[in-house]
N, C-alpha and C positions, 0 to 999 in steps of 0.2 A: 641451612636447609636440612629438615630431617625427614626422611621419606619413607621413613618407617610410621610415619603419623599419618601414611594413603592404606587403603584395603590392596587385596594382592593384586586384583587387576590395574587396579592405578597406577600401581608400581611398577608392573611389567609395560605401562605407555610409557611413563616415566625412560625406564632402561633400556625401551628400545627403538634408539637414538638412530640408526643406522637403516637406509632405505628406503620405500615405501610403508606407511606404516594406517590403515586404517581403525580409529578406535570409534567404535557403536556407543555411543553415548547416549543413553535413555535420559528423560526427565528426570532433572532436580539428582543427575548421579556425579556430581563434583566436577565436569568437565574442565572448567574453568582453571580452578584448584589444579588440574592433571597439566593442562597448557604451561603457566606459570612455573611449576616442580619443574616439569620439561627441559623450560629455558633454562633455569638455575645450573641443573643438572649438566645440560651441554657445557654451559660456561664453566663451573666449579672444579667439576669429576672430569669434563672431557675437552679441559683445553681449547674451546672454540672460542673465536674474538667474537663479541657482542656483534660488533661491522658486519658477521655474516650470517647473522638471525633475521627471519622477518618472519610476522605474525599477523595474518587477515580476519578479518573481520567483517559483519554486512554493516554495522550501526556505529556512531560517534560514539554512542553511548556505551554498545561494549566494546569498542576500540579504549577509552577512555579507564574503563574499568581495569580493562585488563594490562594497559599501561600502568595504571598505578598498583596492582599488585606484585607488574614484573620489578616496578624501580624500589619496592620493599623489601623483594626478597633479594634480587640481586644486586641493589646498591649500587657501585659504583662502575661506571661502564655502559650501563645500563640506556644510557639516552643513543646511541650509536643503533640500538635494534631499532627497525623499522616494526612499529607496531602503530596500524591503521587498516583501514575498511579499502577495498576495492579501488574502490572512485578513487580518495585520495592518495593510493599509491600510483594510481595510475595517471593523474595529474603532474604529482612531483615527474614520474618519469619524464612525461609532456613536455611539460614548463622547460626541460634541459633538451631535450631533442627535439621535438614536433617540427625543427626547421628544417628537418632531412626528411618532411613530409608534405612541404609547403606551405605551412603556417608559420606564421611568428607568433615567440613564446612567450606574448604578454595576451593568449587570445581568453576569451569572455565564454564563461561556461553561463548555455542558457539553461533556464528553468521552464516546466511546464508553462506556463503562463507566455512566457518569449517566444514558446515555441509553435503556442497559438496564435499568437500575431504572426509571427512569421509565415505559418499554415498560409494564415485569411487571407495577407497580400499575393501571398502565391498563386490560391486560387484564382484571387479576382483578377489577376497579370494573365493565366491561365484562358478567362472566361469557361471556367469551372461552376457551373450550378450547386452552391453549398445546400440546394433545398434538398437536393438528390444525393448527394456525393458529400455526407459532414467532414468536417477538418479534421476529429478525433479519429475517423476510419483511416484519414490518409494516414495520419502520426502512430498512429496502434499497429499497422501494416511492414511500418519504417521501422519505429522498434523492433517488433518481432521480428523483421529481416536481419537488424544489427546484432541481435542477441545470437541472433542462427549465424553470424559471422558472412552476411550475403551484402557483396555490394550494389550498390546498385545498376551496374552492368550484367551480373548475374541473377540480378533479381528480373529484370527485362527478357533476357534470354529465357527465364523459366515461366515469364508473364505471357509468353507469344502463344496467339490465340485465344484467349480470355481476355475481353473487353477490360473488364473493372480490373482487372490486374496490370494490366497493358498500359491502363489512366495512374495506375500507381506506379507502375514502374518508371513513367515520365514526372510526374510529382516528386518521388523519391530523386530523382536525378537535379530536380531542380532545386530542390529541397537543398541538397548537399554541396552547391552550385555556391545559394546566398547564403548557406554559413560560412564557407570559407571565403567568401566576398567579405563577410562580415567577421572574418578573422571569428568566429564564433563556433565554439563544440555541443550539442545536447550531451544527456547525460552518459547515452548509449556509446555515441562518439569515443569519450575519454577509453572504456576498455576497447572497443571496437579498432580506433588508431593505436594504442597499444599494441596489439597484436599483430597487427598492418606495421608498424615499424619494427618487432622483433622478428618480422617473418622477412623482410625486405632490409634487413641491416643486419648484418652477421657482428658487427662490433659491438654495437650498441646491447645485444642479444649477449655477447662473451660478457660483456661489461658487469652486468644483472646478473648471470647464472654465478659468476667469478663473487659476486657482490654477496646473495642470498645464498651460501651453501646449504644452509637450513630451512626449510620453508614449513610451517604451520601454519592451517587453513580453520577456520569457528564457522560451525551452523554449514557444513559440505552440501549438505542435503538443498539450500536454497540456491547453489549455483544454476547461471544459464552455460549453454553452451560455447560463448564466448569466453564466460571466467574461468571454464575447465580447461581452455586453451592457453590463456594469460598461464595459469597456473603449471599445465603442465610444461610449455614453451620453457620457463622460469628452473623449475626441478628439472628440467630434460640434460642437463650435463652431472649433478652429480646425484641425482635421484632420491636424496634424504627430504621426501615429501611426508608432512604427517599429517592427515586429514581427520575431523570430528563431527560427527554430523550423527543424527537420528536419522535413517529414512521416515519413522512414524511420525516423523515432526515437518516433513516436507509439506507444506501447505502456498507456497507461492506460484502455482501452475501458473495464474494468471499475469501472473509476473515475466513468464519466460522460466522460473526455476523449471531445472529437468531432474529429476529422481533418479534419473539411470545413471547421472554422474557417480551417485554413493552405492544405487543398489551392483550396477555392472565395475568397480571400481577393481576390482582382482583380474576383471578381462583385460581391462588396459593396465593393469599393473599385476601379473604375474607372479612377480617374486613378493606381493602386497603380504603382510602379518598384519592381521583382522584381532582386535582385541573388543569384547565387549565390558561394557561399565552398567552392570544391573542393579545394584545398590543404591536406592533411592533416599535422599537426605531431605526432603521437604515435606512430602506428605506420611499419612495414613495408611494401613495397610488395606483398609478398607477401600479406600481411595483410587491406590494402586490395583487393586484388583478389578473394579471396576472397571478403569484404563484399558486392562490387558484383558479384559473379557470383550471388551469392543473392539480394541486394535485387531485382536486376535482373528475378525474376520474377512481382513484383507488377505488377499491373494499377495499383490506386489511388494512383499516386502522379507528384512532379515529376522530369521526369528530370535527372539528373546524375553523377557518377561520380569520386571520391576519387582523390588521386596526391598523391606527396609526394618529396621528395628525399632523404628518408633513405635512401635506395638500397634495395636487393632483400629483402635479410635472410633468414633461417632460412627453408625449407619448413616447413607448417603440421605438427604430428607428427599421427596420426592410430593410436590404437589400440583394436581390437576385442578386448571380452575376455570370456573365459564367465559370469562373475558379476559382480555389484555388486560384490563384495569384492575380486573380484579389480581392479576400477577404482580403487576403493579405497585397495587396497595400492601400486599404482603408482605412483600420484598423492603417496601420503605418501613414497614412494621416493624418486621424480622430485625433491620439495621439496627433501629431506634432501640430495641428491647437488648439486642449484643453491646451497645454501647453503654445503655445506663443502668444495664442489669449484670453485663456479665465481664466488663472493663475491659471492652474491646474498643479500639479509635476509630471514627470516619474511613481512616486510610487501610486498614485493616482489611477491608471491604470491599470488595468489586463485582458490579455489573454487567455479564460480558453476553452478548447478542450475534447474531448471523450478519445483521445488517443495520444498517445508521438510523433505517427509520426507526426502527424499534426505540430508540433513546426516547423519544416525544413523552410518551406516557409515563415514564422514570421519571422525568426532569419535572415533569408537573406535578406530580404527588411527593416528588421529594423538598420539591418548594413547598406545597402546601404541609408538610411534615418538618419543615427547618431543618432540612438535611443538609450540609454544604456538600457538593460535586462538580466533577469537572470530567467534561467530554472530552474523551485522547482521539487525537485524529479530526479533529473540527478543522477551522479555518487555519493553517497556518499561522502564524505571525507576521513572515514575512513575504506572504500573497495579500494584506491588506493593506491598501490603496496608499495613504499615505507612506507608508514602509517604502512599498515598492518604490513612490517617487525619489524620494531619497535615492534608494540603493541606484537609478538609476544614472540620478545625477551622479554617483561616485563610480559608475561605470563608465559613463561618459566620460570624467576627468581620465580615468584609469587607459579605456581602451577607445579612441573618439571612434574605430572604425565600426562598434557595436551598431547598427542602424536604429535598431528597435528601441535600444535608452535612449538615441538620441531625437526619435520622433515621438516617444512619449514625454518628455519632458521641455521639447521646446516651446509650449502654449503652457507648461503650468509655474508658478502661475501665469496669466493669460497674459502675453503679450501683442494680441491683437494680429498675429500672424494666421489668416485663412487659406484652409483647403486647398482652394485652388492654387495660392501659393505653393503649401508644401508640396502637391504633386508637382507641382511645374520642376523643383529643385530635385524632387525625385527621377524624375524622367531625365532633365539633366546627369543626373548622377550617374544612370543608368547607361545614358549615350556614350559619354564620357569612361567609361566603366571605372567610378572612384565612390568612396564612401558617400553617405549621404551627408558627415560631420564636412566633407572635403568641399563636397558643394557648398556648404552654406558656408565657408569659407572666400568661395568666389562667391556670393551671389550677386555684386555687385556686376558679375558680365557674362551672368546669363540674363537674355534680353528680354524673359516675357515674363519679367518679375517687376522690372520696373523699379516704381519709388516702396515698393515693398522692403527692398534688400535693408532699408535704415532700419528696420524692425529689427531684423535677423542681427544686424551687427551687434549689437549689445549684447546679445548673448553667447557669439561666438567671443568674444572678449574677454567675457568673465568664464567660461571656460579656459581657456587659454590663462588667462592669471590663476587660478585654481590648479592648473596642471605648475604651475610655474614656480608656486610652491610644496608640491610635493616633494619630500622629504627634508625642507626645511620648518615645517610645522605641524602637530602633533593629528593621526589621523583625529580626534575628537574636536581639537581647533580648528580643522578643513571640516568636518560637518557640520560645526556650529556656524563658521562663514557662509556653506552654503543657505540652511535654514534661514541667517539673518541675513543675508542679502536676496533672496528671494523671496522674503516675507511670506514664506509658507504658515509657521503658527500665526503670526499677525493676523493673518486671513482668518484663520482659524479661531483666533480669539473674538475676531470681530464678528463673527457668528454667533458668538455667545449659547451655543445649545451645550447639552448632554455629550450629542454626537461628538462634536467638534474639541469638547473636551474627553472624551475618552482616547479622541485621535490624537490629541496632546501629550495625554500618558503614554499613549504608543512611542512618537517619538522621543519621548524623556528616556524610554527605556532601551528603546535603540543607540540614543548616546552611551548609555548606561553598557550596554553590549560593546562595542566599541573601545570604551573605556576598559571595560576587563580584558578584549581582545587585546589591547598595547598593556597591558601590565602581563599577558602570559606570554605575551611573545618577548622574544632575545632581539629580534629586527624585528618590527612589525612593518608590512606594507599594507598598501591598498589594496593592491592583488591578492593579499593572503589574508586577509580579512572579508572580501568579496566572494573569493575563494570558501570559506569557511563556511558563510552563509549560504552558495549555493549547496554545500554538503549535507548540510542540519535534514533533521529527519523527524516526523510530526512526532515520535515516537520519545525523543530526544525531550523533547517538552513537558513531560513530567519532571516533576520537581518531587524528592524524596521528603522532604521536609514538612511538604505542604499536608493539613490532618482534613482530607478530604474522600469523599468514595467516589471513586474512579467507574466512569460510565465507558463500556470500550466494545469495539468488534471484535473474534476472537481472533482473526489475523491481527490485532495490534497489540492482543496478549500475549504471543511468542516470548519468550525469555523472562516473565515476568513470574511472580508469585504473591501471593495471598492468605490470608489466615481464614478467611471466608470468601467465598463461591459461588457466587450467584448465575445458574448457568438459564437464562430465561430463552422461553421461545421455544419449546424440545418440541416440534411438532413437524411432521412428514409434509412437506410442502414448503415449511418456512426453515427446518434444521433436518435432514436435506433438502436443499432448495429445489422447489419443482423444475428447474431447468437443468438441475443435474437429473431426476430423477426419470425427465422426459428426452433425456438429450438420447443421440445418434449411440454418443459411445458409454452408455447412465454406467455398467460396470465400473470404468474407468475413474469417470469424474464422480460418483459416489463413495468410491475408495478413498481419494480424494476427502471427500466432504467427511468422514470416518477420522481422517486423520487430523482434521482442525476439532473436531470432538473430544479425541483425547487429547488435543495442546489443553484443550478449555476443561477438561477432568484432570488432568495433572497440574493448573495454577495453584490449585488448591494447596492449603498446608492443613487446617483442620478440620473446618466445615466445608461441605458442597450440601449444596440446594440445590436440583433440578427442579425447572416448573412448564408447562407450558398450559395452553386455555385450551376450550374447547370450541370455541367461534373467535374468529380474530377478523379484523377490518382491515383489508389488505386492499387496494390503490381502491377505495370505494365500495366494494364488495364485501360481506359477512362469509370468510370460509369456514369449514367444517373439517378439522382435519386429525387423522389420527397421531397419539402420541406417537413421538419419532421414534424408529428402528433402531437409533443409538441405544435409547434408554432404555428398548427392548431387549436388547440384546445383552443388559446387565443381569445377575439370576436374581430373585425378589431376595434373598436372603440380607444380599446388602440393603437393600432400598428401606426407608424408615417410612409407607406410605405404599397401597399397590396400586397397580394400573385397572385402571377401571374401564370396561366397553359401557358406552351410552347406548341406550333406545333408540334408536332412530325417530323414534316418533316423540322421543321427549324432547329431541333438540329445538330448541327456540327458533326463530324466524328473524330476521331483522325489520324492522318498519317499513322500510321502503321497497322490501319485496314485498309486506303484508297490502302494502297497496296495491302497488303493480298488479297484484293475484287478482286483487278486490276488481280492479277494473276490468279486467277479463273475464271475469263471473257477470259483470252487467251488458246488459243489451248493448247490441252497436246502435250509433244514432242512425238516424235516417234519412240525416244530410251531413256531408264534412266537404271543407275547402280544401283537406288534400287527399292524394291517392295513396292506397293501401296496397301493400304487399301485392301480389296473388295468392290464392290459400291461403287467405288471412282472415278468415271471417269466420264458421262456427266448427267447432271442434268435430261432427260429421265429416267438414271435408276430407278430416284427417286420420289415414288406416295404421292402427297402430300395429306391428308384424311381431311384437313381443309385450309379455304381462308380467305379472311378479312372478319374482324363482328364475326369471329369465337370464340368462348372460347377456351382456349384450358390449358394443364400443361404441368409444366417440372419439374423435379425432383427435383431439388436445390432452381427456384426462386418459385416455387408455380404456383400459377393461374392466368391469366391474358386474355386481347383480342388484338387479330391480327390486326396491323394496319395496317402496308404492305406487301407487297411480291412481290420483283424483280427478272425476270429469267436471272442468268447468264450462262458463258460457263458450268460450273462446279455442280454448286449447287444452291438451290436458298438463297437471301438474304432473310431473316424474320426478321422484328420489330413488338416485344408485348410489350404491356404497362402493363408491371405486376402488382397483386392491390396491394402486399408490396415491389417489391424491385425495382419498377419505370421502365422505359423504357429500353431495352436491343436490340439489334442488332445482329441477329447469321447469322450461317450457318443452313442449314434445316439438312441437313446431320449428324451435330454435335450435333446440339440442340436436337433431338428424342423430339417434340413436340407431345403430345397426345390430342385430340376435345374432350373436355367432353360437 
């Protein structure tokens, strides 16, 4: 290890080994690189056993990376560091203690999808009206309570007196009721019990701090306020914690991340040494300045300021265009001309957007242009349908007390066992208080099952043999038995569609998965293979190899980079989202939205493109909205392209309001079969209290000025140019516009 090959600040993270130590890590400033030297360094120069490093991380992916640059540089030794993401340290801890918590440590970590079934039964157990009351409010509630470290005792106590709080605080209760019924953790759970058993076990607590005397934390900035607690709990005996995070890079709010972890990080750590890492190694200096001209007008954050030595590079391109398609078209142009003009790859290239819908009109012009792409963050893998079956049945073998694998897969394929059955075995189950695998175990004496129960046995059988070879036969030989003895592809064959073979590649490649899982593992089990799957992250799913142009949301560009920049959408309303822009606390959460801007200006390595249209079709509607404050906020010197104000009167119209208009310039009839409004009939009824030049509000878009006003049969036409959510076109009638 030679450390004279870091810049000086990297060096001085490097050497200072001892403490609290926070390093401000800007975009693309070697962060990585610093982590890895770090470790070497402890071990080499400062005598520490590998046994007592550990190194977190949010993603498999750069857990994974950064594993293999520690076993590089420090060779031998090297497998003893605990170097893993959150979840999965906090699992292994589990898996060894969670019995001094009242689980057994063979329990079933579930997934969003588990966690929905589980919701629905609760409700319906409840008699909970899901018309009123959805499942995802309940689970969204529950998270955020676990992340805030509240159980659900305390979360009741702070519910009193608020109704829908009150119905969550009993939901949450019951919630946490049937997963440990069901020996079963969510994802929240695994840190959430972590910190419930070091707070509640003084041994178990020595064991860990005695264990990790070194602790190293990647991406600080994305912690909740549970992982700040894991973490500190953890460093709290010999305090050599070394955190790395951007605040400008904080963009998980919705997640539960909290920013005050990295920006207040000296309050709770005093004796903290604050190093920053400004030297940027990826992009352009144009690039960066750009960045740091935007970042620049947040309030909540550390200050600092990117520079690098790649010299000046390209002006940032900047194009306004009339439609979405017409951005579109551009962007698959632009590609096509970088690839076969200027020996740029597919992969080179990235697409990155606010929101998923935007993908639609990419994917259709990139087909009709023979562009190969792939959307990051689409369906999972292993949330489609046939996967799931599987993994279920291998849940079931694993843990039978799982309920949900084992009522999903006891009908498939179909063994003729109805509804009314399964309830009955449930309610059984339930009286009885034992698993629902335990009842279908008796179900021969519970009595209102009947000649049913000959169904059910068969399957608890072959369960039962399945577990009975576990660990005398290879995990991919227990899958292969399952699929051939439940003639799931059979079925699937005998379908003979498209569909039914692509669900076949599915599972070829899930053997396939499996397979590589027993050749990297030293013991592989079930558990640690199930285990593994539930960990994977949509993010995870790119493949480096693959020469494709990656379509993505800018939350799932974090960490990534690019040679070209396709930053689409730059419009006030859509890049900042009008619910930031209208919300209660818009400072806050526009800050916020500021800082996924520059993740999405700093991907870049060469080129950035910024585009956005001038009418976009958003849930059915033509808006009108102005270029975003991001790109505003750039100074035109970078930009290769200026910002242009439109006419108000030359903007276009869409169809379907040129109707709408058309028919309220025509007479009413003079009979109709239904009733009409009140005040709905000629535009006299209607006193209009302001004219052009006027200011005036409306409820939803804010404040704005009148710029026209046309009288038609019906009502009058109004156009405001409102000062956040751009130009809009009503009815006077509809709009209830107010003159302030």
């Amino acid at each position: 290890m030679d450390i004279n090959t870091l810049n000086e600040p990297q060096k001085r993270a490097v050497l200072q080994t001892e403490g609290p130590v926070l390093i401000l890590a800007g975009a693309g400033s070697g962060k990585t690189r610093v982590l890895t030297h770090r470790t070497a360094y402890l071990i080499e120069e400062k005598g520490v056993n590998p046994y007592h490093i550990m190194a977190i991380t949010f993603t498999n992916k750069a857990a994974g990376e950064m594993r293999e640059r520690i076993d590089d540089m420090v060779g031998y030794g090297s497998e003893s560091i605990w170097v893993t993401t959150f979840h999965s340290t906090c699992v292994r801890i589990l898996r060894r203690f969670i019995d001094r918590l009242g689980f057994a440590t063979n329990f079933t970590i579930y997934d969003a999808d588990d966690q929905k079934t589980l919701m629905k039964d609760l409700l319906k157990r409840l008699n909970i009206d899901t018309k009123i009351y959805k499942e995802k409010m309940f689970l969204a509630a529950i998270s955020s309570a676990k992340d805030e470290l509240i159980g659900p005792t305390e979360f009741a106590l702070n519910a009193a007196g608020d109704y829908v709080k009150e119905k969550q605080a009993l939901v949450y209760r019951e919630y946490q009721q049937a997963l440990k019924k069901n020996n079963a953790l969510d994802f929240d759970d695994l840190i959430f019990y972590t910190v419930e058993l070091f707070k509640t076990d003084a041994e178990v607590l020595d064991y860990y701090q005695e264990r990790f005397r070194y602790i190293m934390v990647d991406e600080y900035q994305d912690t909740n306020t549970a992982q700040f607690e894991l973490v500190r709990l953890l460093a709290g005996k010999y305090k050599n914690l070394c955190v790395v995070g951007d605040d400008d890079q904080s963009i998980y709010k919705f997640r539960g991340a909290n920013i005050y972890n990295i920006l207040n990080f000296e309050k709770y750590f005093p004796e903290a040494v604050v190093i920053k890492l400004e030297q940027n190694y990826r992009s352009t200096q144009n690039i960066l300045d750009a960045a740091n001209q935007v970042i620049a007008n947040n309030r909540g954050r550390k200050e600092k300021r990117l520079f690098t030595l790649n010299g000046e590079g390209e002006k940032i391109a900047f194009h306004q265009f009339e439609t979405g398609y017409d951005e579109a078209e551009y962007v698959a142009r632009d590609i096509t001309e970088k690839v076969y003009k200027q020996g740029y790859q597919y992969k080179d290239c990235a697409v990155l957007y606010r929101t998923n819908a935007q993908s639609r009109m990419f994917e259709e012009k990139f087909v009709v242009s023979n562009i190969p792409y792939k959307i990051v963050g689409g369906v999972n893998f292993y949330a489609r349908k046939e996967i799931k079956d599987l993994l279920c049945y291998l849940k079931t073998i694993d843990n039978a007390s799982d309920d949900l694998a084992v009522r999903r897969i006891i009908n498939v394929p179909k063994r003729g066992i109805g509804a009314t059955t399964l309830n009955r075995v449930q309610e059984y189950a339930i009286a009885q208080d034992m698993s629902f695998y335990n009842a279908l175990k008796v179900a021969e004496d519970i009595p209102s099952i009947g000649k049913a129960s000959a169904k059910i046995r068969p399957f608890v059988l072959f369960i039962q043999a399945m577990r009975s070879k576990l660990g005398m036969i290879s995990l991919v030989e227990l899958l292969e038995e399952v699929i051939e003895t439940t003639g799931y592809v059979k079925e699937l064959e005998a379908e003979g569609t498209d569909e039914a073979e692509a669900r076949i590649e599915n599972i070829d490649e899930l053997i396939s998965k499996v397979a590589a899982y027993e050749e990297a593992e030293e013991q592989p089990t079930l558990s640690g293979f199930l285990e593994e799957v539930a960990l994977v992250a949509d993010i995870d799913s790119l493949e480096d190899e693959s020469n494709y142009v990656v379509l993505m949301t800018l939350h799932s560009a974090k960490g990534l980079e690019f040679s070209n920049v396709y930053l689409a959408g730059m419009e006030d309303g859509l890049f900042p989202s009008y619910m930031s822009i209208m919300s209660d606390n818009a400072a806050e959460e526009i800050e916020e939205e500021r800082r996924l801007a520059y993740v999405g200006i700093t991907r870049a390595k060469e080129n950035l493109s910024i585009s956005c249209a001038r009418q976009r079709m958003i849930r059915g509607e033509t808006q009108y909205n102005k270029v975003s404050r991001f790109v505003r906020e750039i100074s035109p010197e970078l930009l290769a392209g200026a910002i242009k104000k439109p006419k108000i009167e030359d903007l276009p119209m869409k169809k379907a309001y040129q109707q709408a208009k058309e028919e309220f310039r025509k007479k009413p009839f003079a009979a109709t079969s239904y009733s009409t409004p009140k005040n709905f009939g000629t535009a006299q009824k209607i006193a209009l209290t302001y004219g052009v030049g006027d200011r005036v509000r409306h409820m939803k878009f804010g404040e704005g000025s009148v710029k026209g006003i046309v009288e038609g049969g019906r009502d009058y036409e109004v156009t405001v140019d409102f000062d956040t959510a751009g130009v809009k076109k009503m009815f006077a009638s509809f709009a209830k516009l107010k003159k302030i």
